[in-house]
N, C-alpha and C positions, 0 to 999 in steps of 0.2 A: 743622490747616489742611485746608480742602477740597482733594481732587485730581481731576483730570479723567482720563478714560481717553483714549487715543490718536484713537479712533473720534471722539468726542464733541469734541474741538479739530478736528478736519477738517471733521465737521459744522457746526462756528460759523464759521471760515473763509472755506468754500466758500459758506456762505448768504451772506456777509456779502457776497463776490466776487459771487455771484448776484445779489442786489437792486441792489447798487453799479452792478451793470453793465446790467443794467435801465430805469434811469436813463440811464446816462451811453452807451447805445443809441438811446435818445432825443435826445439832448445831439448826438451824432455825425451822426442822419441830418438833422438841422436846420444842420451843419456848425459850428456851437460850439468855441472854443477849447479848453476841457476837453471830452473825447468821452469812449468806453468805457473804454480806457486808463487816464487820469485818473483819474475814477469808480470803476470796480473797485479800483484801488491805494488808494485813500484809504480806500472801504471797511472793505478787509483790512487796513491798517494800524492802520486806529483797533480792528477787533474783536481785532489782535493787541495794540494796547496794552493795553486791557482785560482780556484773558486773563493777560500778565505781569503786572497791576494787582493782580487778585483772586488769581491761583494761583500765582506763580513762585515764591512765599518760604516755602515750606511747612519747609526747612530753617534760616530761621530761626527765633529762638524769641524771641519778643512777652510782656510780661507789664507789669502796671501800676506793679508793685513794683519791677522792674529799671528804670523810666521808659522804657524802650524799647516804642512804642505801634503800632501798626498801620492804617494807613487804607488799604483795599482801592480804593476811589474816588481817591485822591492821582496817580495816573498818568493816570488816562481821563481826568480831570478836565483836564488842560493840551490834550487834546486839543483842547475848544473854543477855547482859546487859540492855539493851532496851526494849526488847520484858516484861522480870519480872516485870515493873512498870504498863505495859498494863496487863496482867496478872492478877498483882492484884488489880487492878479495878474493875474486874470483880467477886472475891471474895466476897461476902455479907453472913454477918450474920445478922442473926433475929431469934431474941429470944435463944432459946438453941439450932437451928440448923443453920448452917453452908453451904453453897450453891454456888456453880460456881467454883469451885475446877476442875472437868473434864472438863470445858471450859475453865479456865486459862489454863491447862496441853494444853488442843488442840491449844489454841493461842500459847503455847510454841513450841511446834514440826508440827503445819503448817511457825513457823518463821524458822524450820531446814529442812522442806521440800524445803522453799521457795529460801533458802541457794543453798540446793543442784541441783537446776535446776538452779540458776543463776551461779553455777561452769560448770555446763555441765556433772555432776553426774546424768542423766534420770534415771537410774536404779532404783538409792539407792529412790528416791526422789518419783517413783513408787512407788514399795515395801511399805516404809513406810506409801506413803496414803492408799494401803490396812490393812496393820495390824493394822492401826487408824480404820480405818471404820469398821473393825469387830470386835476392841476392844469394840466400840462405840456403836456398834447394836446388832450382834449376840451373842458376847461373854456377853455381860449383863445382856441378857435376859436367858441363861446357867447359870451364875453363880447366877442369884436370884433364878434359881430353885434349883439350889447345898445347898444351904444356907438356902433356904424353908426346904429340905427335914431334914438337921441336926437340924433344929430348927423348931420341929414338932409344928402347933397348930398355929405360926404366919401367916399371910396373908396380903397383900398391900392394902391398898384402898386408892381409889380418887375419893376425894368431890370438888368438885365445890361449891364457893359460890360467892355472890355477893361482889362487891369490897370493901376492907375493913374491912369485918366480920372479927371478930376475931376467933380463929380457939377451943378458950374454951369451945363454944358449942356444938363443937362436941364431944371433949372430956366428956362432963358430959353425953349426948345423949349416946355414946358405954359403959358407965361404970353403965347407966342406963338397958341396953341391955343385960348386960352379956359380954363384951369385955374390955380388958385392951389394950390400946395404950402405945407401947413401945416405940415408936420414932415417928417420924413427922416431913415432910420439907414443908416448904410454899415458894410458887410462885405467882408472881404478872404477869399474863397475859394482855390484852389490856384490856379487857372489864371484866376479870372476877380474885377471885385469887381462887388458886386451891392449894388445903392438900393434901399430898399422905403420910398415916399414915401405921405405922407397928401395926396392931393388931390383938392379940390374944385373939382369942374366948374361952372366959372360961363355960359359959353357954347358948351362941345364936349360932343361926345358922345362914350362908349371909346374907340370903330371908329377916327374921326379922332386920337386924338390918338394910339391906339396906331400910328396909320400916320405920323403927324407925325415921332413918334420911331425909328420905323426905317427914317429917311431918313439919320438919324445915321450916321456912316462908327465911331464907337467903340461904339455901340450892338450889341449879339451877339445881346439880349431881352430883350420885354417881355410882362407877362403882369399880368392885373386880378384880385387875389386875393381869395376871400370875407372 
């Protein structure tokens, strides 16, 4: 059976902790239910499954003839399994939007980053934390504007209110303004919850309706996002 040296487990670990957390640094400044915490743990747990998977049995002894067989993959492998219950925990719906979808996905493929550094795949397990992170940042903020421009006249906004408001206030405030709200997700922050509404200006301009709404006595802030 292969064995690993002491160095070389710390090595696959600690990358695994590293990328995980990479991630879920991202996850956290966006204030996401899974944040770094999260992320890192699941990381290092899946690159620790994987390492008992492939190395822990070295004192048993495997042979075809004894029918006693070996599948190094049998352990990692329930991790995918595993990981979907954590996953969807972190899904939440409220009201008619839907929310924690691209953090279930990250907790998904930081448990296959986490994999691929506990095999001693560095490359793949690189790689992949880059083209998370760009999916995660750069590329989102490109594609809201791709989707801005074919869908002329909508615009994002985020209101801050105080904890608990409900977010129909605002809705009658924009439609009072001249604005129609096409969609809307609500977030429950520490101290405050925060709207980031799709709407289309049919007769106001920002300026007013950003002033319309903090007229609002539960309103904290509001701000017009790219």
């Amino acid at each position: 059976m292969p064995d690993l040296s002491w160095a070389e487990v710390l090595l696959r670990v600690v990358l695994a902790g590293v990328l995980g957390g990479a991630i879920g640094t991202e996850r956290e400044i966006r204030e996401r239910e899974a944040g770094l915490r999260t992320h890192l743990l699941v990381a290092v747990g899946a690159a620790l499954f994987t390492l008992v998977s492939a190395y822990a049995w070295r004192d048993f002894h495997f042979s075809q003839k004894s029918g006693v067989t070996y599948d190094p993959t049998r352990i990692a492998a329930q991790i995918v399994t595993g990981i979907g219950f954590l996953g969807a925990g972190a899904i939440i719906r409220q009201g008619l939007s839907v929310r924690g979808l691209t953090t279930a996905a990250s907790l998904w493929v930081v448990a296959a980053i986490g994999i691929a550094a506990g095999a001693g795949y560095y490359s793949a397990a690189l790689i992949t934390t880059i083209v998370v992170l760009v999916g995660l940042w750069p590329l989102r903020i490109v594609a809201y504007r791709f989707f801005t421009r074919i869908r002329p006249g909508e615009q994002r906004l985020e209101v801050e209110l105080r904890p608990n408001e409900s977010p129909a206030i605002l809705i009658e405030a924009l439609e009072r303004a001249g604005g129609a709200v096409h969609a809307f997700e609500l977030e429950d922050a520490r101290d405050r919850r925060r709207i980031l509404l799709d709407v289309r200006l049919l007769s106001a301009q920002p300026h007013s309706v950003t002033a319309e709404l903090m007229r609002l006595e539960p309103v904290l802030g509001v701000r017009w996002t790219d």
